[in-house]
MIVO-53638 format. One record per residue: x, y, z of N, C-alpha, C in turn. Coordinates in steps of 0.05 Angstrom, whole numbers. Example, Ala and Ser with C-alpha at 12.3 -4.5 7.8 and 13.67 -1.06 7.14 Angstrom:
      n.u      n.v      n.w     ca.u     ca.v     ca.w      c.u      c.v      c.w
      264     -114      156      246      -90      156      264      -66      156
      257      -45      142      273      -21      143      258        1      157
This chain:
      n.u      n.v      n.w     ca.u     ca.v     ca.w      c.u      c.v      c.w
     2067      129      932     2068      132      961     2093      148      968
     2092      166      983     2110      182     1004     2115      175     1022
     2146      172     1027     2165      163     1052     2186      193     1049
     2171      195     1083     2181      234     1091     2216      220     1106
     2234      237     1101     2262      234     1113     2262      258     1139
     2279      249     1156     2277      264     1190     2308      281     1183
     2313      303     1192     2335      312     1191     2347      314     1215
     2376      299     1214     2390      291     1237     2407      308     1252
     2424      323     1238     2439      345     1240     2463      349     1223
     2473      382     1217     2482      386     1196     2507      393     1203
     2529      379     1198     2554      379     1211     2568      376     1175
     2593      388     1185     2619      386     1156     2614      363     1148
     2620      358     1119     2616      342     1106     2638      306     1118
     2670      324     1124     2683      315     1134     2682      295     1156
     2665      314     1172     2651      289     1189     2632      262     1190
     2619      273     1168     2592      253     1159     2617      236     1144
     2637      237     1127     2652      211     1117     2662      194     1144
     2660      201     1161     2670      177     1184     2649      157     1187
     2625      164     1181     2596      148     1192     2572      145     1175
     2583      149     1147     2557      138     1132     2568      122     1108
     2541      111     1099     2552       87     1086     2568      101     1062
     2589       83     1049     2607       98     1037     2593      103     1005
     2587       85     1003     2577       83      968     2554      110      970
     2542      113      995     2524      140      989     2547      168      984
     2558      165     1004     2574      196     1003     2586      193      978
     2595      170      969     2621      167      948     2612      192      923
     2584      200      924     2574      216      896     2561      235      905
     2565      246      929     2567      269      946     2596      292      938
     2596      302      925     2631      325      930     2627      349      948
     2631      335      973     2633      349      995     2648      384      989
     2660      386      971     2672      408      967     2652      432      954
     2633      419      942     2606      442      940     2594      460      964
     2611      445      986     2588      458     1014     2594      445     1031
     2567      447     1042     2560      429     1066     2550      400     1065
     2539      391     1082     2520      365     1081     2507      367     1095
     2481      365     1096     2461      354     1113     2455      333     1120
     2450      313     1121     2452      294     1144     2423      278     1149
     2413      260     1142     2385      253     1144     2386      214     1149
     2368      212     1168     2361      186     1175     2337      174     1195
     2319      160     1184     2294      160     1192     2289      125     1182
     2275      116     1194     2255       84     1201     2235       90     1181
     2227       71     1164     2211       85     1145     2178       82     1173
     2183       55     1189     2155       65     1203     2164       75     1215
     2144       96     1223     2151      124     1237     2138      113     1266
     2146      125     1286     2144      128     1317     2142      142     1326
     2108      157     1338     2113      183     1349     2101      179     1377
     2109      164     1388     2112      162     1418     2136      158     1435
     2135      181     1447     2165      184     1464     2151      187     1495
     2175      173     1518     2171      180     1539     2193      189     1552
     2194      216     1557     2210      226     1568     2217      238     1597
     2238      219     1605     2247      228     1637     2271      255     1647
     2255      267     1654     2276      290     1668     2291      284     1691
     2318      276     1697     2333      269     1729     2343      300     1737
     2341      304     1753     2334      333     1767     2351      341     1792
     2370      346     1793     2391      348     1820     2381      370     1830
     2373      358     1858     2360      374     1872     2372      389     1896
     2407      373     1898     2422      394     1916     2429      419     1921
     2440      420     1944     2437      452     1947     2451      473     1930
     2462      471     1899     2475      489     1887     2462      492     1867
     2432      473     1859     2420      475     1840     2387      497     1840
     2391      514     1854     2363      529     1854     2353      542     1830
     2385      564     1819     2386      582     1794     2381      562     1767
     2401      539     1773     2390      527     1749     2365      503     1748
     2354      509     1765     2323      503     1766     2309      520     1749
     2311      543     1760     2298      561     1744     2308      568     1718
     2326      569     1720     2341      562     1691     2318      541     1666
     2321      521     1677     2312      507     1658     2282      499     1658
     2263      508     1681     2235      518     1668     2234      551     1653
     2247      560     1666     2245      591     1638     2238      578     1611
     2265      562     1607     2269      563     1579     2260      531     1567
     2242      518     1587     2238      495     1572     2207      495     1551
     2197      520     1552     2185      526     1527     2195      525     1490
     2215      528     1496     2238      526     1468     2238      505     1470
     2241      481     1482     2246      452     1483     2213      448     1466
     2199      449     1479     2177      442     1468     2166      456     1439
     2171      480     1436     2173      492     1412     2183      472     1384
     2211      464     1389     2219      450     1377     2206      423     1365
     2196      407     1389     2175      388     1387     2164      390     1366
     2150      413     1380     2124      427     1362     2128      424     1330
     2146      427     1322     2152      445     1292     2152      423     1279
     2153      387     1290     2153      367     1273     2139      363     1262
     2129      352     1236     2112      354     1214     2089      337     1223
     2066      340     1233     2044      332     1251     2043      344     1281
     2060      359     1284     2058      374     1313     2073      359     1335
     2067      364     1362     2075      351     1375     2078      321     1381
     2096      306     1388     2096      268     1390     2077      266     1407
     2063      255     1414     2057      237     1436     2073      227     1460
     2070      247     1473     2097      248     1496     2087      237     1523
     2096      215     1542     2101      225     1573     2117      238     1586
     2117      262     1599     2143      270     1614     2132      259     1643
     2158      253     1650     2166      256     1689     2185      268     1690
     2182      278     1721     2207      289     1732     2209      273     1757
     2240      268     1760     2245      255     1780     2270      266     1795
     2273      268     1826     2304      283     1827     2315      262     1834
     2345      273     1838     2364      258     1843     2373      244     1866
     2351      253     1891     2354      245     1914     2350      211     1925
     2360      191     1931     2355      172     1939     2362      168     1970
     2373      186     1979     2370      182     2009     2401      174     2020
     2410      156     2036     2431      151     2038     2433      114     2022
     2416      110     2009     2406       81     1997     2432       75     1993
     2434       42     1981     2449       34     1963     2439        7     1960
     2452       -2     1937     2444      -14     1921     2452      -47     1924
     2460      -53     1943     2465      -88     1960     2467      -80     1986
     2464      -68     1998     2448      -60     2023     2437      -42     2026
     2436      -27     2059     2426       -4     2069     2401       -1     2075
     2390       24     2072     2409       50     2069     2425       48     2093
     2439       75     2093     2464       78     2113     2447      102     2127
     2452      100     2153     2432      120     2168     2467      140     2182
     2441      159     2192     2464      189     2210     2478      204     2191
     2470      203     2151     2483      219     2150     2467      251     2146
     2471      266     2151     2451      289     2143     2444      291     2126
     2412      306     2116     2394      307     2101     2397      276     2080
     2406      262     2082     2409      242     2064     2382      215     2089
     2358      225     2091     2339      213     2105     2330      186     2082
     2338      149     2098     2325      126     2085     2335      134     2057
     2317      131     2036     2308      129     2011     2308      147     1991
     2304      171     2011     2304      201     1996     2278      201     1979
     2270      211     1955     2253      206     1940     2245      175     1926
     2266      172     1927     2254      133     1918     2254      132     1890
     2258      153     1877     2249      146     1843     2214      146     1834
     2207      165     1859     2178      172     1853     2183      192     1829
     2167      195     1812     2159      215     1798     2147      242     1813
     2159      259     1811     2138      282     1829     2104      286     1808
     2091      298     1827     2061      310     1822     2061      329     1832
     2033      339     1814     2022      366     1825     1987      367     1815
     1973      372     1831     1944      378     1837     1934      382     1802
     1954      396     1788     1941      404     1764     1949      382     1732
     1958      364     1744     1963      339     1733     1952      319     1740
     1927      293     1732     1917      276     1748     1947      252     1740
     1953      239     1762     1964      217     1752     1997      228     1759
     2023      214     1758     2047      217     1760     2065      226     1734
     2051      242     1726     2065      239     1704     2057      256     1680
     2061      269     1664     2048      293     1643     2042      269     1621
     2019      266     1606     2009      258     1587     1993      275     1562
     2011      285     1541     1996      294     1525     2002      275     1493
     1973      265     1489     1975      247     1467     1952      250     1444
     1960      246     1417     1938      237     1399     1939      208     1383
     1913      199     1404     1916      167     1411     1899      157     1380
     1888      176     1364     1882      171     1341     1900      181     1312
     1910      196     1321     1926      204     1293     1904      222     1285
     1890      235     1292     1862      262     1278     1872      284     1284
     1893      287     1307     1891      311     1318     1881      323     1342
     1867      303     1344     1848      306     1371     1866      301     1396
     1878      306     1409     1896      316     1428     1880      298     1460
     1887      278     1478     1879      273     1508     1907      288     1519
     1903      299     1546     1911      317     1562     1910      301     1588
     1925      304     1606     1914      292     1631     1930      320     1649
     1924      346     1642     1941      373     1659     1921      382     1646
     1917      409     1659     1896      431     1661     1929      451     1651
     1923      483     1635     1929      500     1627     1953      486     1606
     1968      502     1595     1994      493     1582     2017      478     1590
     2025      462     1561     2049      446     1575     2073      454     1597
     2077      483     1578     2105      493     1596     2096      492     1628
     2077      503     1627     2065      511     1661     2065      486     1677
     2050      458     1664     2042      435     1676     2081      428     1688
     2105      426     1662     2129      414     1673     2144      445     1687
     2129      468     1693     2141      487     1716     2130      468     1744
     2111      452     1743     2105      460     1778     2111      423     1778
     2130      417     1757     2145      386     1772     2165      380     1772
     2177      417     1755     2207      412     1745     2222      417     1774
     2212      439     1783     2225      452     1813     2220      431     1828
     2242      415     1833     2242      391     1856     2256      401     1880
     2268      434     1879     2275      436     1906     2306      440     1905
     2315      442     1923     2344      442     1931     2346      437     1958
     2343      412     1973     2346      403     1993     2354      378     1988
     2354      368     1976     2356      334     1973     2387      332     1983
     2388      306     1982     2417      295     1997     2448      307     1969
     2461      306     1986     2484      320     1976     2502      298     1961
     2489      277     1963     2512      253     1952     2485      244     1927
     2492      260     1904     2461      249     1882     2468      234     1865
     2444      207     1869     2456      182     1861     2430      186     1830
     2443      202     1812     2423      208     1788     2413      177     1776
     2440      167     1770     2433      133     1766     2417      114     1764
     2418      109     1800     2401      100     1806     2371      114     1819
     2370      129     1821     2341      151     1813     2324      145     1790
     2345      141     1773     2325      136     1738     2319      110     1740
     2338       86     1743     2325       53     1745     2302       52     1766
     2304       70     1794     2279       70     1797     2256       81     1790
     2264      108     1786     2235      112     1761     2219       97     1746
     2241       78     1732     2229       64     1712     2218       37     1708
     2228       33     1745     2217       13     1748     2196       13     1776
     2194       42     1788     2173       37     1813     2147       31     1799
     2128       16     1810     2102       12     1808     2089       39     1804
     2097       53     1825     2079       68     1835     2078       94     1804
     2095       88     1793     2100      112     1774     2082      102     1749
     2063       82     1751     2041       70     1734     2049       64     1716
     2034       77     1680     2031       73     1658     2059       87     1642
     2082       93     1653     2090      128     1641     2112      105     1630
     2123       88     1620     2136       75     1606     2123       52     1593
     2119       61     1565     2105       44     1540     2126       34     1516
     2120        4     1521     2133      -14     1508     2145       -6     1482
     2127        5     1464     2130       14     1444     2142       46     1437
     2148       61     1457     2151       86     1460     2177       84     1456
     2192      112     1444     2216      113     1450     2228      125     1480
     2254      117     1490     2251      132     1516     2282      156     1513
     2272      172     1529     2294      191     1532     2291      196     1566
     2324      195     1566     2334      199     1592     2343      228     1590
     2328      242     1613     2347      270     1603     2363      278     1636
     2394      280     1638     2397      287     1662     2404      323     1669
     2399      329     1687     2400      357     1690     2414      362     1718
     2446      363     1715     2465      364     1740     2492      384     1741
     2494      388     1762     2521      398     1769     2542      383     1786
     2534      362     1790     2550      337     1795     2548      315     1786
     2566      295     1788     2566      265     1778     2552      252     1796
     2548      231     1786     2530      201     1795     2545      197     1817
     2527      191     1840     2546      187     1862     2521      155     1873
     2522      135     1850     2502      121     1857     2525       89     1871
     2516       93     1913     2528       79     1922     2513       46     1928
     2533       29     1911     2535       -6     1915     2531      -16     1945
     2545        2     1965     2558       -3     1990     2546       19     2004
     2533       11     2033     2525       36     2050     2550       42     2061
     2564       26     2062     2585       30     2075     2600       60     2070
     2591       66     2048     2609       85     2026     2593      111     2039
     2577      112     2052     2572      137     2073     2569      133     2103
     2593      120     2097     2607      110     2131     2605      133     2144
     2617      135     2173     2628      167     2182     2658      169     2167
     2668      192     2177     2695      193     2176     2713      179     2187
     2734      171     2163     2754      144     2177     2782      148     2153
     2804      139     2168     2829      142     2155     2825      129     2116
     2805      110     2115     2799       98     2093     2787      118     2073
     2768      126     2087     2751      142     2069     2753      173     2067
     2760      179     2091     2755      215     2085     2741      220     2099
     2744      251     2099     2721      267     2104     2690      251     2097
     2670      263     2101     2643      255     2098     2632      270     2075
     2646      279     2047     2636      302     2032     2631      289     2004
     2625      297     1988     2615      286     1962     2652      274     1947
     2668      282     1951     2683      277     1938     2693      252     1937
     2682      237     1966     2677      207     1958     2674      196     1935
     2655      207     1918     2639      196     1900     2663      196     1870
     2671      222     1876     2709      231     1852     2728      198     1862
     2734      203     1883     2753      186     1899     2752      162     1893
     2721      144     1894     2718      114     1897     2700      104     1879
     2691      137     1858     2676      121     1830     2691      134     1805
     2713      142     1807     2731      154     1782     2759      140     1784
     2770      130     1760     2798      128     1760     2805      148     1744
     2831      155     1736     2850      175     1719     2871      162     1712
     2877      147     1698     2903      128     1674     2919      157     1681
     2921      184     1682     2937      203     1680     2929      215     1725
     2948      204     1733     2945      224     1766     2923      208     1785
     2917      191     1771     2903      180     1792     2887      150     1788
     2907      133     1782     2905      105     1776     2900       88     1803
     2899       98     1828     2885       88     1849     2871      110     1870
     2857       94     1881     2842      112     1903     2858      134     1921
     2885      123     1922     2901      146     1941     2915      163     1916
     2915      154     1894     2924      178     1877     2905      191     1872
     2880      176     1869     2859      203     1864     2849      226     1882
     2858      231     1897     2861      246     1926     2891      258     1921
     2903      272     1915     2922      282     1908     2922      296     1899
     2921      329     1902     2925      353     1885     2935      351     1867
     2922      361     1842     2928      368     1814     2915      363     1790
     2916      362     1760     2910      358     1744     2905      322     1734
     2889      319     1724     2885      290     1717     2873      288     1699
     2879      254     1674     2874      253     1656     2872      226     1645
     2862      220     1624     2844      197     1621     2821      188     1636
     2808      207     1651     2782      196     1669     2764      187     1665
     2754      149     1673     2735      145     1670     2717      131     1692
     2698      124     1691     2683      108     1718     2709       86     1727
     2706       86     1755     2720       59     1767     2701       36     1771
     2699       21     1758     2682        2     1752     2685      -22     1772
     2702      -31     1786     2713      -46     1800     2709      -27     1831
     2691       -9     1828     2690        5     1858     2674       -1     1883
     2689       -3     1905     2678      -26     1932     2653      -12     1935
     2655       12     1930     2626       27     1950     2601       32     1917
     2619       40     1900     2595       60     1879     2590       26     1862
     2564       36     1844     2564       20     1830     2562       25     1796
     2568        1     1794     2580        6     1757     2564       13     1735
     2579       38     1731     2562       53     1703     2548       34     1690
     2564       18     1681     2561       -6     1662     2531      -21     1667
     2527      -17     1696     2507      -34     1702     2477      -20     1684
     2477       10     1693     2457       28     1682     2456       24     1654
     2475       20     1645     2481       22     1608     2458        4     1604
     2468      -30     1617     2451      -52     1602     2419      -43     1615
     2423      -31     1634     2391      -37     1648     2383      -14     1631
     2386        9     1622     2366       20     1589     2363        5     1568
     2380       -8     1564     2383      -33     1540     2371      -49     1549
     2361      -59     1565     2346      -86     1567     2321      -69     1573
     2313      -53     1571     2283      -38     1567     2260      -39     1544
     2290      -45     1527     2286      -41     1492     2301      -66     1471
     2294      -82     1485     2315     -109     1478     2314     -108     1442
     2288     -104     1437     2290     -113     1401     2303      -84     1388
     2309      -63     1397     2324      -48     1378     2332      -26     1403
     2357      -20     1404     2371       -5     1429     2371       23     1417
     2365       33     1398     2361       54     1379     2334       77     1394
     2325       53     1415     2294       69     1410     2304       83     1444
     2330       79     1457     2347       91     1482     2354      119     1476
     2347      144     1483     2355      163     1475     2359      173     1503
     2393      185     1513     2405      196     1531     2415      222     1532
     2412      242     1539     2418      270     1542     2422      278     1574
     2451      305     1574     2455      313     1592     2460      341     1592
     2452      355     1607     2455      377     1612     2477      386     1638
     2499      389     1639     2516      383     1662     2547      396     1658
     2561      398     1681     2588      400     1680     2606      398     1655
     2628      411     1647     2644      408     1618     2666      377     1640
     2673      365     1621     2691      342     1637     2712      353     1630
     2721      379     1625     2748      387     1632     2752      426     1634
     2769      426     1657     2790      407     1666     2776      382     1693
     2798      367     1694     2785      348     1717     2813      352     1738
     2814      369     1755     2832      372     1777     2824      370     1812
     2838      361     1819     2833      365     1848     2849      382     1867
     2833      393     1885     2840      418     1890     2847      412     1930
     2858      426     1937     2854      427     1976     2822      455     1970
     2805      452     1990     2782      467     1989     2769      461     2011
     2759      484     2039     2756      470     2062     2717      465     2049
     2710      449     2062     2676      440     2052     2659      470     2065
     2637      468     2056     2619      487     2069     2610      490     2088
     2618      517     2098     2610      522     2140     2629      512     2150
     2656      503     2141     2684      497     2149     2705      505     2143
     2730      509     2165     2755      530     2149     2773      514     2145
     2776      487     2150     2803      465     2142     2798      460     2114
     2815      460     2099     2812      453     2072     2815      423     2076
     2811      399     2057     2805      375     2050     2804      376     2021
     2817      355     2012     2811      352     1974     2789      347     1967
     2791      363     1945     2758      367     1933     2764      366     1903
     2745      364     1892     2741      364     1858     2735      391     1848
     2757      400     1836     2749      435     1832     2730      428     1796
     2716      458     1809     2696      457     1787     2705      461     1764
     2691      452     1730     2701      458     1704     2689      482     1705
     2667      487     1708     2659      506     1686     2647      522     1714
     2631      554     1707     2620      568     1720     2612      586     1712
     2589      607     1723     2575      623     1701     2557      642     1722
     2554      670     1719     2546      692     1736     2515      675     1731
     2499      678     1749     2474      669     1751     2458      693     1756
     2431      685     1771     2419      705     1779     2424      713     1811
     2434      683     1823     2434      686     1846     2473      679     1853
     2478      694     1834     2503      700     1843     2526      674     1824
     2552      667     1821     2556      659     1808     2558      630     1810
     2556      609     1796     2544      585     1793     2569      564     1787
     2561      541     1790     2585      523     1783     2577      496     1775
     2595      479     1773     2589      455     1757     2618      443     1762
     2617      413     1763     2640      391     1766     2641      379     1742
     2662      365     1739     2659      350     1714     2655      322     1720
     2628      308     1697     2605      288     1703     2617      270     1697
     2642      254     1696     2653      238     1691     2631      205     1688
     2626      203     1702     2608      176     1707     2589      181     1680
     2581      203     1688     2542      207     1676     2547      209     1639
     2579      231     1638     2580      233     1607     2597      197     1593
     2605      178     1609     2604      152     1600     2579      138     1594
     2562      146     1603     2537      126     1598     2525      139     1577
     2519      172     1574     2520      173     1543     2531      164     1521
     2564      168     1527     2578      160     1506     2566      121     1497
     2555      104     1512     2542       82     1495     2527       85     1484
     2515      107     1477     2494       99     1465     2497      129     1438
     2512      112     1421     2523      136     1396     2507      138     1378
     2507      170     1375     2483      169     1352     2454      170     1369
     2458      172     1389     2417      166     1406     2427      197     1428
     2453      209     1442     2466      224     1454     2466      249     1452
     2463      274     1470     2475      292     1461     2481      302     1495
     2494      318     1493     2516      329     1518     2516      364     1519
     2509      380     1542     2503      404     1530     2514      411     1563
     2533      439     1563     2539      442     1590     2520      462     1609
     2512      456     1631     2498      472     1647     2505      501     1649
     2539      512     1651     2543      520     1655     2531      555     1640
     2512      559     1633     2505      578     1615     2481      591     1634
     2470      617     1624     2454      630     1641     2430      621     1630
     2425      620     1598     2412      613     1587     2398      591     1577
     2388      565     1581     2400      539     1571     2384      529     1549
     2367      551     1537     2351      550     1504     2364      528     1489
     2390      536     1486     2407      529     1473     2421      499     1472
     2424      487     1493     2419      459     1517     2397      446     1509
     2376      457     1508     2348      439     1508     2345      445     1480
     2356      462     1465     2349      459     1441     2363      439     1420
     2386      432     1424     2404      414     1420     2396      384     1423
     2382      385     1451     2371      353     1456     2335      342     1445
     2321      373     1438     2300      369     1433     2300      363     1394
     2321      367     1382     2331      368     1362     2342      338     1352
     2348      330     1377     2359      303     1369     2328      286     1382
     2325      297     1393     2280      277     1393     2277      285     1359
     2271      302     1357     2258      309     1333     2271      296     1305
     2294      281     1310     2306      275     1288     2294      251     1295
     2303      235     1315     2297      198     1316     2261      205     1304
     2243      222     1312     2214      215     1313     2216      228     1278
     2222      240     1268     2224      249     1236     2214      274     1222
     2230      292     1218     2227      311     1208     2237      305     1178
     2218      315     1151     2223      310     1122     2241      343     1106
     2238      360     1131     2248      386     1121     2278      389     1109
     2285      404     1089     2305      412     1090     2314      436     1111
     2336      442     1132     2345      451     1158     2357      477     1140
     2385      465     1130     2398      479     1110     2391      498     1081
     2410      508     1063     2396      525     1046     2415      505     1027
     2394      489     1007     2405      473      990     2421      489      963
     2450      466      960     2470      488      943     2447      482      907
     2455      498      892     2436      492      867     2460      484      853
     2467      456      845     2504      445      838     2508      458      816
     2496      465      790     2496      467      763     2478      502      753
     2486      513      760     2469      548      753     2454      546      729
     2478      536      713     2470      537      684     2444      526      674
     2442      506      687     2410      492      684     2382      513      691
     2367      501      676     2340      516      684     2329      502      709
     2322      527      728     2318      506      755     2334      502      776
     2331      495      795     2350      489      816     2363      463      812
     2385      454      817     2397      431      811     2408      416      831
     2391      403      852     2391      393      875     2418      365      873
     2439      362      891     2450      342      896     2453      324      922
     2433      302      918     2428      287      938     2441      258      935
     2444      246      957     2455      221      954     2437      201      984
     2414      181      970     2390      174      978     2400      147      988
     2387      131      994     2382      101      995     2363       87     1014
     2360       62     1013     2349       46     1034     2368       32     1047
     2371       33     1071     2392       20     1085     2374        2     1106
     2380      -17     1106     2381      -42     1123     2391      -48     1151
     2391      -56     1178     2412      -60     1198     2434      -34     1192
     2432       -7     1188     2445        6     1197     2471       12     1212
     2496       17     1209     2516       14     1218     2529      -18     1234
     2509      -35     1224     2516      -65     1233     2538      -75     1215
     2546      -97     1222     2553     -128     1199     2545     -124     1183
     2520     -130     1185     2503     -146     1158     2494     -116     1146
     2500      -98     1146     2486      -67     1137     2476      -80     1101
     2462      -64     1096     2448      -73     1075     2444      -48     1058
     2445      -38     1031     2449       -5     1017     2435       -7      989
     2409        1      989     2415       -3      960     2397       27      952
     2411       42      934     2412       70      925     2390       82      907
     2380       92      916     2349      114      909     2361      132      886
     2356      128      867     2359      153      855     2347      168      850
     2350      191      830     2329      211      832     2301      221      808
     2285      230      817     2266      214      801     2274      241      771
     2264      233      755     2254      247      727     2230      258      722
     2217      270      712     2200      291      712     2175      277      712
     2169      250      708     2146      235      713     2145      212      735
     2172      208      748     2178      191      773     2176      167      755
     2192      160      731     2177      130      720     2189      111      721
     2207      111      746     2224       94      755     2224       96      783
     2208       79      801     2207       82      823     2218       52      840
     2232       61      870     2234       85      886     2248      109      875
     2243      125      872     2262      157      870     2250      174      883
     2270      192      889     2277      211      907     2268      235      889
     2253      263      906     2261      289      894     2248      317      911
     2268      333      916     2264      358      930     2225      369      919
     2215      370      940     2196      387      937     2187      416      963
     2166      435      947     2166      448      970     2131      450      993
     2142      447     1016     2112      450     1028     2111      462     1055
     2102      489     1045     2102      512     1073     2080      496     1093
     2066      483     1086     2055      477     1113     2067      448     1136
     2082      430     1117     2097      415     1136     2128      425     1139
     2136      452     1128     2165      458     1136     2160      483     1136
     2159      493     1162     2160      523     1165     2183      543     1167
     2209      525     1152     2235      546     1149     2233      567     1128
     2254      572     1125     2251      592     1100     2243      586     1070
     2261      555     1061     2254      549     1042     2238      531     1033
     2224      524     1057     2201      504     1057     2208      477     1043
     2227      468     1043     2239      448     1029     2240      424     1042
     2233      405     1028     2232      374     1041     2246      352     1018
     2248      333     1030     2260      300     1009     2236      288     1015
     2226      275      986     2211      248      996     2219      236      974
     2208      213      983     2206      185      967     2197      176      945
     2184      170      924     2164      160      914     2177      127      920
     2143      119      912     2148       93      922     2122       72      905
     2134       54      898     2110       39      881     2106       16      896
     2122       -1      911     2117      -17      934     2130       -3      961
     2124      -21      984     2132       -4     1006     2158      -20     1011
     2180      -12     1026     2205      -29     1034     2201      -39     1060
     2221      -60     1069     2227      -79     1097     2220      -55     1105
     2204      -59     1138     2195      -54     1153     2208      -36     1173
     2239      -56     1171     2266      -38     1186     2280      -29     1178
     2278      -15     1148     2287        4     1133     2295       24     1146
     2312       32     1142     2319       67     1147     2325       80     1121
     2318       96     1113     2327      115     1094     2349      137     1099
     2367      135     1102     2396      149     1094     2391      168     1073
     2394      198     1074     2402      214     1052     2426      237     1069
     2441      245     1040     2466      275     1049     2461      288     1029
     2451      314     1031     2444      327     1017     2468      354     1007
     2480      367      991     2494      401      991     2477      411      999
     2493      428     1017     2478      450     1023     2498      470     1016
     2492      498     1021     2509      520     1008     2532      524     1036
     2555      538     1025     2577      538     1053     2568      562     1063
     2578      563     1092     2574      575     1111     2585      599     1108
């Protein structure tokens, strides 16, 4: 029996010694090369449901379009996994909730911030039945159910564009807990599915606890402008260790959510509420952002828009000529903490680019690793010339509870020219499940099957860069 390995990503060898089990690398000599990087469930999971959060304020139009251009490469990627595409739900949901909050409200009179905003509906469109994109093979044949008429890319063009009107204070946050929990959004979260959160912003979480927190203007609060959301859901250990320091021109450092904040509410809260989605393995949480660089993080005097008094504002990190002139982005302080829990499931890609192939290719890369790719990515080093043959150096195992306590290791070796010692490991090649150059894959042999919650760990040489 064959047990295929997923390729995770191929980073210096240097790095992989921080985070894999040691006795594998220990017979790895990172100094041949590279490493590749591999880890996969031996039961495989190819159902993912994936949510798009969609900032729909008014500076996000370009990169709207931005990211249906290029979310064909996202799916491409998909594509290339050894059986084709997962079994996916997408939604899109924006960021708008209205002037809501989350122990009362909403808070009324503030502009465009109308009740509820979107509510955490999923958007539709005429050429999709149902809330939600469904393309699945509910048999494993191949045979493909559809619930959209023409192609995928087209079906997530006419639900990705959510607009640029939504309220100016975007509570991405809480947008997604309601997604995932309105009724109305039906069947599109399956027990067994993996989930990916994907956020797509040029601002931070501005998800408010307190209506109060879009009071009018008052000596307490400020102006009426987003920078509330900097002000009374960010601290800074460096410039701004309280609310009146954070309002203070200049540079700042150590920034993280203010968790203790009267109006916003706590990252922390969002963390557990993905985790309690997925109670028996938190693994199956996958978070991605597309957004602001978190540095620098400065505050600036800047009068608001359609106004000439300047007021402190959050100057932008990053920025980039667009199509419709040049573009900007804040730094996501809130949004890139709630990734950072969930390590290893994460990836972080900045908006700031014209292009964002590259963004979605990064996060569709890390789907494609949790659901399992067996390919070799890299161009494997051959350790020994002298030999007849290529002389592959791998370092295999079955691992147990994974980066836990109780982790559990015990080491695959590699098979011999009749496999007559099994489990073992050995490079083979197959242009039809690896369509790189060298068509190269790891598998298994296997004479019984292993625990259930196995993962298979391999680091393979690859040749240097």
């Amino acid at each position: 029996m064959r047990t295929m390995l997923a390729e995770c990503l191929v980073t210096s060898a240097l790095a992989l010694l921080a985070g894999c089990p040691d006795r594998t690398i220990s017979v790895v000599n990172p100094e041949q090369g590279r490493v590749e990087y591999k880890d996969i469930p031996v039961t495989v999971n190819r159902d993912i449901d994936i949510l798009f959060v969609v900032d729909n304020s008014k500076s996000m139009a370009d990169k709207q379009t931005n990211l249906v251009t290029n979310f064909p490469d996202f799916i491409n990627v998909l594509q290339g996994i050894p059986g084709g595409l997962p079994n996916v739900h997408i939604g899109v949901v924006s960021s708008d909730m209205g002037g809501n909050a989350t122990q009362d409200g909403p808070a009324t009179g503030v502009s465009g911030c109308n009740g509820r905003g979107d509510n955490g509906a999923l958007r539709t469109d005429p050429s999709i039945t149902g809330s939600f994109i469904s393309d699945v093979d509910p048999t494993g044949s191949g045979t493909r159910t559809k619930n959209y008429t023409g192609d995928l890319a087209t079906a997530f063009t006419q639900i990705a564009r959510v607009g640029d009107t939504g309220c100016g204070f975007e509570q991405h946050l809480e947008s997604m807990r309601k997604a995932l929990t309105n009724p109305a959004n039906g069947s599109f979260l399956r027990p067994s599915a993996y989930l990916a959160v994907i956020f797509i912003a040029d601002e931070d979480d501005c998800s408010f606890s307190r209506a109060a927190g879009l009071g009018p203007e008052s000596a307490a609060l400020g102006t009426l402008q987003s920078f509330r959301c900097t002000r009374f859901g960010v601290t800074c250990e460096q410039g701004g260790a309280t609310t009146d320091a954070m309002k203070q021109v200049g540079s700042k450092g150590q920034c993280h959510p203010n968790e203790s904040s009267q109006y916003l509410e706590s990252v922390q809260t969002y963390v557990q509420f993905l985790k309690s989605l997925k109670p028996a393995d938190k693994d199956m949480v996958i978070v991605a952002g597309i957004m602001g660089t978190i540095e620098p993080f400065q505050v600036e005097m800047r009068p608001p828009q359609g106004q000439t008094v300047a007021e402190p504002a959050l100057a932008h990190s990053c920025s980039y000529a667009g199509a419709e002139g040049i573009q900007f982005a804040d730094p996501p302080v809130r949004l890139k903490f709630l990734l950072d829990q969930f390590p290893g499931r994460s990836a972080f890609t900045t908006i700031c680019q014209r292009n964002l192939s590259d963004g979605l290719g990064v996060i569709a890369n890390l789907l494609r690793s949790v659901v399992g790719d067996p390919c070799i990515q890299g161009t494997l080093a051959d350790v020994d010339p002298d030999m007849t043959g290529p002389q592959y150096d791998c370092a295999v195992s079955d691992v147990t509870n994974p980066g836990e306590a109780n982790q559990k290791e015990t080491i695959i070796p590699a098979c011999d020219a009749t496999a007559s010692h099994k489990p073992c490991w050995r490079i083979t090649a197959d242009a039809m499940k690896c369509a790189n150059d060298d068509h190269l894959m790891l598998q298994v042999e296997r004479s019984q099957d292993p625990e259930p919650e196995t993962h298979i760990i391999a680091n393979c040489v690859t040749e240097a860069i």
